[in-house]
C-alpha positions in Angstrom: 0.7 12.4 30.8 3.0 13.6 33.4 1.7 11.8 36.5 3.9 9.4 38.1 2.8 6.4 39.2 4.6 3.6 41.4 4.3 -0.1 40.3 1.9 -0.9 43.0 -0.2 2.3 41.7 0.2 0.9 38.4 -1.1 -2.5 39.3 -4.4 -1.4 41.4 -5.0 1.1 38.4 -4.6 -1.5 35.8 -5.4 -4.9 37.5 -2.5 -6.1 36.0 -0.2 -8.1 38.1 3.7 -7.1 38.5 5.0 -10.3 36.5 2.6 -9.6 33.5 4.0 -5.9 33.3 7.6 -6.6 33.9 6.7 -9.3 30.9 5.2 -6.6 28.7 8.1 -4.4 29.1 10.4 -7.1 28.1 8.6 -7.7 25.3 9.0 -4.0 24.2 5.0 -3.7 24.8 5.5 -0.7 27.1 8.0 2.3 27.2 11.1 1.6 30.1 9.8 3.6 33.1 11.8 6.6 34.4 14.6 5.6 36.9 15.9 8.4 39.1 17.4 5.7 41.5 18.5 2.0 40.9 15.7 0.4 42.6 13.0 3.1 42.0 10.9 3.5 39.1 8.5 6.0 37.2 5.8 5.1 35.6 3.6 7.2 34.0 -0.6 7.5 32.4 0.8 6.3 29.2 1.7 3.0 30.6 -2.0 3.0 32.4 -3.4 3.4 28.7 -0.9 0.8 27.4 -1.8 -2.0 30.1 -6.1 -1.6 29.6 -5.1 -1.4 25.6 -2.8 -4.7 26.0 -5.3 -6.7 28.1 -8.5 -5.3 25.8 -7.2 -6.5 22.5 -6.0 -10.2 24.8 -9.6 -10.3 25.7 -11.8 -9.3 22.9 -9.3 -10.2 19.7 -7.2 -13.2 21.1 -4.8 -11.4 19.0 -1.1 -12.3 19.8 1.6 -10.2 21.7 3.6 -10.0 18.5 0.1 -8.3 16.8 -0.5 -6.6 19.8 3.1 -4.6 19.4 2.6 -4.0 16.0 -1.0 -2.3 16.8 0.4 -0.2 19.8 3.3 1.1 17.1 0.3 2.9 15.2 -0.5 5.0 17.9 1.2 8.0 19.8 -0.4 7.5 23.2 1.7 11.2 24.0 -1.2 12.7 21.8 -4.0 11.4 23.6 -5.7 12.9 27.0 -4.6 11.4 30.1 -8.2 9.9 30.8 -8.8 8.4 27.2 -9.5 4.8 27.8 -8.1 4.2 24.2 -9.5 0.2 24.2 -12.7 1.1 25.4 -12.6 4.3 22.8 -11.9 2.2 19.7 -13.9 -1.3 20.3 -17.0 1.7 20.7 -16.0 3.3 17.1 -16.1 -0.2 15.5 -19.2 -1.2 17.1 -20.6 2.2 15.6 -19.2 1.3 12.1 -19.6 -2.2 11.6 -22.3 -3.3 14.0 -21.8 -5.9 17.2 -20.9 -8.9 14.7 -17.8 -8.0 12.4 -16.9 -10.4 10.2 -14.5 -13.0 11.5 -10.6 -13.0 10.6 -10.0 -15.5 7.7 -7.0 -17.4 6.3 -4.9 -16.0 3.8 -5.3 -19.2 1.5 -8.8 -19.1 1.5 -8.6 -15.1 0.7 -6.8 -15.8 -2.3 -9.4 -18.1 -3.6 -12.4 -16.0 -2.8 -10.7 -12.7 -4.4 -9.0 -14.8 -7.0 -5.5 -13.0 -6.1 -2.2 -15.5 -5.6 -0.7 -15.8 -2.3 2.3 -13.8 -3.8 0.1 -10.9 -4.5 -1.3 -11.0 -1.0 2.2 -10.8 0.4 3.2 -8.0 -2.0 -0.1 -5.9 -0.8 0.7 -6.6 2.6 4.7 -5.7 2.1 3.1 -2.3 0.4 1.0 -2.0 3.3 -2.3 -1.9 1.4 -3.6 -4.9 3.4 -2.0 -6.5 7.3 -1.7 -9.8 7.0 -2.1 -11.2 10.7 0.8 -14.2 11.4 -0.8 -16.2 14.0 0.2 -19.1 15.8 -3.2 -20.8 14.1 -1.8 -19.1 10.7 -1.9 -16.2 8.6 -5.3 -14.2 8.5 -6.5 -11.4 7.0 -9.3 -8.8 8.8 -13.0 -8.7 6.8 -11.6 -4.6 6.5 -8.6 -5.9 4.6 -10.6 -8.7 2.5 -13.4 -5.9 1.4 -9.9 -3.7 0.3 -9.4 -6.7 -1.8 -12.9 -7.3 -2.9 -13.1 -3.8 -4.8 -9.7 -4.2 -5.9 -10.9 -7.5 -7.9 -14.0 -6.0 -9.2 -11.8 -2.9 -10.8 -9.6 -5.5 -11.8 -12.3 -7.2 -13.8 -14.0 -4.2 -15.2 -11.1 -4.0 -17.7 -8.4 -2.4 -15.6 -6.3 -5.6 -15.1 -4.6 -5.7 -18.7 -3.7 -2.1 -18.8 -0.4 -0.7 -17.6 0.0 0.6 -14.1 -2.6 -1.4 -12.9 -0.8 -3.5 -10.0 0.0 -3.4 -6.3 1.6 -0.6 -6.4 -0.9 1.5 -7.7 -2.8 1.3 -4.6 0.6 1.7 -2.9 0.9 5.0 -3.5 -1.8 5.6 -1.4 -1.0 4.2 1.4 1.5 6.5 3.2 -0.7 9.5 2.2 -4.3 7.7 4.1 -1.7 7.2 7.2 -0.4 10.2 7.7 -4.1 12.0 7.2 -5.7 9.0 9.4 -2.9 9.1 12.1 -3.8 13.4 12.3 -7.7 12.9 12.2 -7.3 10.7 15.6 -5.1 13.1 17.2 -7.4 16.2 16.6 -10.4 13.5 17.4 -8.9 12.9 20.5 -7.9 16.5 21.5 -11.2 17.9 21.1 -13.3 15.0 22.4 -11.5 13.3 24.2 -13.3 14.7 27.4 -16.3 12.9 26.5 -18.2 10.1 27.5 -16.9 7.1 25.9 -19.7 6.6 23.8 -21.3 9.6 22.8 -17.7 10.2 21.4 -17.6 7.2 19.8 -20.9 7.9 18.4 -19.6 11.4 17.0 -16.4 9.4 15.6 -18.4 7.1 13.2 -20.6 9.7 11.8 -17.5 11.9 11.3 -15.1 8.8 9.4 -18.9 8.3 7.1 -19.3 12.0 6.6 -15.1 12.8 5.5 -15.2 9.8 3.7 -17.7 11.2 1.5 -16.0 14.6 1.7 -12.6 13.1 0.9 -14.1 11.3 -2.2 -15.9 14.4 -4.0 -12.4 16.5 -3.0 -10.1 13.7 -4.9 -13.2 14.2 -7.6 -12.5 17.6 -8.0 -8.8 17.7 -7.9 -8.7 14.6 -10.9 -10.5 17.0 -13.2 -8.8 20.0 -12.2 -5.5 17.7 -13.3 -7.6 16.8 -16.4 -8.4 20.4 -17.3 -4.7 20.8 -17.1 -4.1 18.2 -20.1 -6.9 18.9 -22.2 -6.2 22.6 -22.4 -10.1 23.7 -22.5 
């Protein structure tokens, strides 16, 4: 993303106004543009990317600027293609995966009820990064992702699991910084390859390929369990 882009380029590109990306970049929503003089600045396709991301998410997930930072943190827009409308890119993957009508966010109080967890245990998951609880100004919320996570979580629970040692947040824990760092390399290597496409005949070969690893990443954790087993047992 080496182009270099004057603010004026950078507000026909984005159809964002000058005050709203001065805002973001007090807010620490963009990167500080290059500044070879005093009243001169750089701006780059990363801050393009940044500005359709920013007003996407506004638009379609009312989601606020403070949940808004904390998605654009997950990313490394240096990764991606300098065309890759990364909005447009993602809202087509979850259309592909969970259909037009995803569930809507719901409060954390009336998660813990339905999953029978207490409000503490939420906020420990959340601390662990298992689940992201959304602070809103309307108040916390959790995504219907996040509320399946807990769903299963209950029914292993109830199968048995709950009384025996080990068994607790941080179980699942454990997994988490493992699923980010694979997740976080999948997208880059996505991107790299097929980026180039059409947004959705990419976003069409995204879905089938997060349905068809996940089944591939399932028998391979399969397979590695017994071959720890076989290592106990001795046969």
């Amino acid at each position: 993303m080496n182009a270099v882009l004057k603010m004026k380029e950078l507000t026909v590109k984005t159809g964002v106004s000058r005050e709203a990306i001065h805002f973001y970049l007090r807010e620490g929503l963009l990167p500080q543009p290059l500044k070879p003089k005093p009243n001169v600045a750089h701006y780059t396709e990363e801050h393009v990317v940044r500005i359709k991301t920013i007003k996407r998410l506004q638009q379609s997930r009312s989601l606020s600027l403070a949940s808004i930072k904390k998605t654009l943190e997950q990313f490394d827009f240096d990764a991606l293609p300098a065309s890759a409308d990364l909005a447009d890119f993602e809202l087509a993957v979850q259309g592909q995966l969970d259909g037009d009508l995803p569930a809507r966010d719901q409060p954390v109080s009336v998660v813990a009820k339905s999953t029978g967890f207490s409000m503490d245990d939420l906020y420990e998951f959340d601390e662990l990064g298992v689940i992201s609880i959304k602070r809103e100004s309307s108040g916390a919320a959790l995504d219907f992702r996040d509320v399946g996570i807990l769903l299963e979580w209950r029914r292993l629970l109830d199968q048995g699991f709950a009384d025996r040692p080990g068994y607790d947040a941080h179980y699942l824990g454990r997994y988490v910084s493992a699923i980010k760092t694979f997740a976080g390399w999948e997208v880059e290597q996505f991107l790299d390859v097929f980026g180039g496409l059409p947004t959705a005949q990419a976003a069409e070969l995204a879905a089938e390929g997060i349905g068809m690893t996940n089944d591939i990443i399932a028998k391979l954790r399969t397979k590695f369990l017994m071959r720890e087993l076989h290592k106990f047992v001795g046969v």
